[in-house]
C-alpha positions as CSV (number, residue, x, y, z in Angstrom):
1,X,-20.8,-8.8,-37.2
2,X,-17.7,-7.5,-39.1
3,X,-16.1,-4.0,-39.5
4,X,-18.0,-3.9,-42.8
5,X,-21.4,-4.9,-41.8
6,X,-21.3,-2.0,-39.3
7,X,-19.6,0.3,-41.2
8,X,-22.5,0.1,-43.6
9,X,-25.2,0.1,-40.5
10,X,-23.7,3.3,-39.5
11,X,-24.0,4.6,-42.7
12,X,-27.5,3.5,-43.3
13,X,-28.5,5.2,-40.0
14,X,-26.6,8.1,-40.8
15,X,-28.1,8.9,-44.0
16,X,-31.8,8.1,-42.5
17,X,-30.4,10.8,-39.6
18,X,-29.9,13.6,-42.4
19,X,-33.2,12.7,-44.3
20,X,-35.3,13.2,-41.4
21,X,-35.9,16.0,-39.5
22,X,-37.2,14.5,-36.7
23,X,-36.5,11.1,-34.7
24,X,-37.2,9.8,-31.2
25,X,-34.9,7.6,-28.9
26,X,-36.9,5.4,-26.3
27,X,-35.8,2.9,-23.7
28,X,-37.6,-0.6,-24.3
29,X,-35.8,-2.2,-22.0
30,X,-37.7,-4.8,-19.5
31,X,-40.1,-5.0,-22.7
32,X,-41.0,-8.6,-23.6
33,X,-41.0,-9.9,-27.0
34,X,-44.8,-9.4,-27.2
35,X,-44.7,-6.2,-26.1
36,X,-42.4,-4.7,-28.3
37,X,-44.0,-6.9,-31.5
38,X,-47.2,-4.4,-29.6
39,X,-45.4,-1.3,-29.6
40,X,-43.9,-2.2,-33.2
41,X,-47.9,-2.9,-34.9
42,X,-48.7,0.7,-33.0
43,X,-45.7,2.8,-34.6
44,X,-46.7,0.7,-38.4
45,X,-50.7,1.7,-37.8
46,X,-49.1,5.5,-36.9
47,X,-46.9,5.6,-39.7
48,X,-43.9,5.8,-37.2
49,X,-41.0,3.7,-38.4
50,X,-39.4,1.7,-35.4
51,X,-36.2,-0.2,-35.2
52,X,-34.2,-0.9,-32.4
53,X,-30.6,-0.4,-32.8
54,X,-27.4,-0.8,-31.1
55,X,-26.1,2.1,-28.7
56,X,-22.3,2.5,-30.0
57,X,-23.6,2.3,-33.9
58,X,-26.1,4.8,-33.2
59,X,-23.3,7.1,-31.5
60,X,-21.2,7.1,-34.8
61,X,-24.0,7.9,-36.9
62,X,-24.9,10.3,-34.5
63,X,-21.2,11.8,-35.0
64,X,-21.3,11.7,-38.8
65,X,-24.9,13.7,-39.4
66,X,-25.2,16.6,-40.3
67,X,-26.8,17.7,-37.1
68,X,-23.7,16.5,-34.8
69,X,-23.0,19.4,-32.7
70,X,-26.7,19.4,-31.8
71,X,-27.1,16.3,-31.0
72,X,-24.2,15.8,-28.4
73,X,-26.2,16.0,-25.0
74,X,-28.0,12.7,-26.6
75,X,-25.0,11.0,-26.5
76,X,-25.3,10.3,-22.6
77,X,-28.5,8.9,-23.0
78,X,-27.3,6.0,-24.9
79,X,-27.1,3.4,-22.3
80,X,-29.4,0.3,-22.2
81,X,-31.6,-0.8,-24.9
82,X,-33.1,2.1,-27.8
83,X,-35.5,2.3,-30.0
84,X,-34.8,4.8,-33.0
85,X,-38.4,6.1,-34.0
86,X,-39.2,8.2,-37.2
87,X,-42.0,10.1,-38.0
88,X,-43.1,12.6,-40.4
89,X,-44.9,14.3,-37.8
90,X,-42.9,15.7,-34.9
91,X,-45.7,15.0,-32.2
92,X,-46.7,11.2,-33.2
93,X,-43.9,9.2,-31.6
94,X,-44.6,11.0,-28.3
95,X,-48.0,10.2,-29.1
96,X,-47.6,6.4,-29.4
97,X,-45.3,6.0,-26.4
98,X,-48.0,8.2,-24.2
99,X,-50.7,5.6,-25.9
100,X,-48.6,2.5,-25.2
101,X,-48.0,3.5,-21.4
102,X,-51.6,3.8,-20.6
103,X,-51.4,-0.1,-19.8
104,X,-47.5,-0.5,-19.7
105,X,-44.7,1.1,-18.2
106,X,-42.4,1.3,-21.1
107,X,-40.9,2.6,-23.3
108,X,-39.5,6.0,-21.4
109,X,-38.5,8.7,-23.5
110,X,-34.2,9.3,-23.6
111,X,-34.4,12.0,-26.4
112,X,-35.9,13.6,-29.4
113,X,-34.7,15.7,-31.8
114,X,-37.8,17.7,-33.3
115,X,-37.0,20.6,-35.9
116,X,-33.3,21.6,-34.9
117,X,-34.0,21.3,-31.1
118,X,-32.8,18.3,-29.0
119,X,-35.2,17.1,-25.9
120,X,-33.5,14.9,-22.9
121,X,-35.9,12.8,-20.6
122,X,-38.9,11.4,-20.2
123,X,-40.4,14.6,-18.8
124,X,-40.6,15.9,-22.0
125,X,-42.7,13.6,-23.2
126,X,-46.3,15.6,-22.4
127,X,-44.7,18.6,-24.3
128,X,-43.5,16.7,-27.5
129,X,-46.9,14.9,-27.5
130,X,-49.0,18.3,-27.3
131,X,-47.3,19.7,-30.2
132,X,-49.3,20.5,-33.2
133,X,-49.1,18.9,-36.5
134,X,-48.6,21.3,-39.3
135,X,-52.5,21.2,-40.4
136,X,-53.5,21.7,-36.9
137,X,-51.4,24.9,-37.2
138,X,-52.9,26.1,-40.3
139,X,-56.3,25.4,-39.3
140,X,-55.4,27.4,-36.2
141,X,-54.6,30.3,-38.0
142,X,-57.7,30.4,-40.4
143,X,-60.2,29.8,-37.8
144,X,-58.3,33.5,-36.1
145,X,-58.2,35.3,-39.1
146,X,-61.9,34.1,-39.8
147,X,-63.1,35.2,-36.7
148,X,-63.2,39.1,-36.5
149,X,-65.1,38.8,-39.7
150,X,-67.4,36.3,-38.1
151,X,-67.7,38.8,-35.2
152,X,-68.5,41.9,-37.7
153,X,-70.9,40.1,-39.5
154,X,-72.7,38.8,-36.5
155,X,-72.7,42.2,-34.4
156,X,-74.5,43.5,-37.4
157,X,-76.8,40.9,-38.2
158,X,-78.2,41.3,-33.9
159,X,-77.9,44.7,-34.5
160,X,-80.2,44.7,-37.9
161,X,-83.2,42.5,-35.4
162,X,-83.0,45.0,-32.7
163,X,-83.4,48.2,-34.8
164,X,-86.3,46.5,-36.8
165,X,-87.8,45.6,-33.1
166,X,-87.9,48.9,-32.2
167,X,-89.3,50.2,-35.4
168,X,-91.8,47.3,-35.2
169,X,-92.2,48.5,-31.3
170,X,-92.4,52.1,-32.0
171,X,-95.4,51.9,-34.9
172,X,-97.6,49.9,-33.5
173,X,-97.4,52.1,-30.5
174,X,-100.7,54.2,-30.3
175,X,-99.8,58.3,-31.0
């Protein structure tokens, strides 16, 4: 490969760095060919985009984002073989990599970036992958703001069959 074949593969990666908000760096080293063509049909039926990339490239698109000075602790995680994964939803590459290790031991997390903040290790991986998609959030907050009124109403619907059960009670009671 010449300078200007990686020149433009940096700036390819850089620009996809900018446009998304949120990508994923895994270690898929001591995956065979099968099991990364796996891991790849996973990430395409999860609409995460997969591509495996090389470690130095990635550093100077790294460098030329816009997100650079965030994204230097990453830079020591960049050893071996990565796997750059992009998602629209911040949780679903965590979710894929938890999904694939239930009968593998690869890929380990290295980093994410996710919404301005930068995770390091593979022990973040159960908090990136509990994280709540955007609708999940919403849906959160309706079902709260729907439940005092739910409470409300059903406090005075019980209420409404135990005052007409004592009335009922009461008149039929001999004087």
């Amino acid at each position: 490969m010449n300078k200007k074949e990686k020149n433009q593969i940096i700036e390819d990666l850089t620009n996809r760095l900018n446009a998304n908000k949120n990508f994923y760096l895994a270690d898929t080293s001591t995956l065979t060919g099968i099991k990364v063509n796996n891991f790849r049909r996973i990430c395409f039926d999860k609409k995460v985009e997969m591509t495996v990339v090389k470690n130095t490239l990635l550093q100077k698109a790294l460098e030329k984002s816009t997100h650079a000075a965030a994204l230097e602790p990453v830079y020591g995680t960049l050893k071996g073989n990565t796997a750059l994964m992009f998602a629209e939803q911040p949780s679903e590459p965590a979710r894929v990599i938890k999904q694939f290790r239930l009968e593998n031991s690869k890929p380990l997390l290295k980093a994410a970036f996710v919404e301005e903040s930068v995770y390091i290790g593979d022990d973040q991986l159960d908090a990136l992958s509990a994280l709540k998609t955007k609708n999940e959030l919403i849906g959160d907050i309706i079902g709260l703001l729907q439940s005092p009124a739910k409470n409300v109403i059903s406090a005075l619907q019980s209420g409404g069959n135990k005052l007409s059960g004592v009335i009922k009670t009461l008149s039929e009671r001999p004087e």
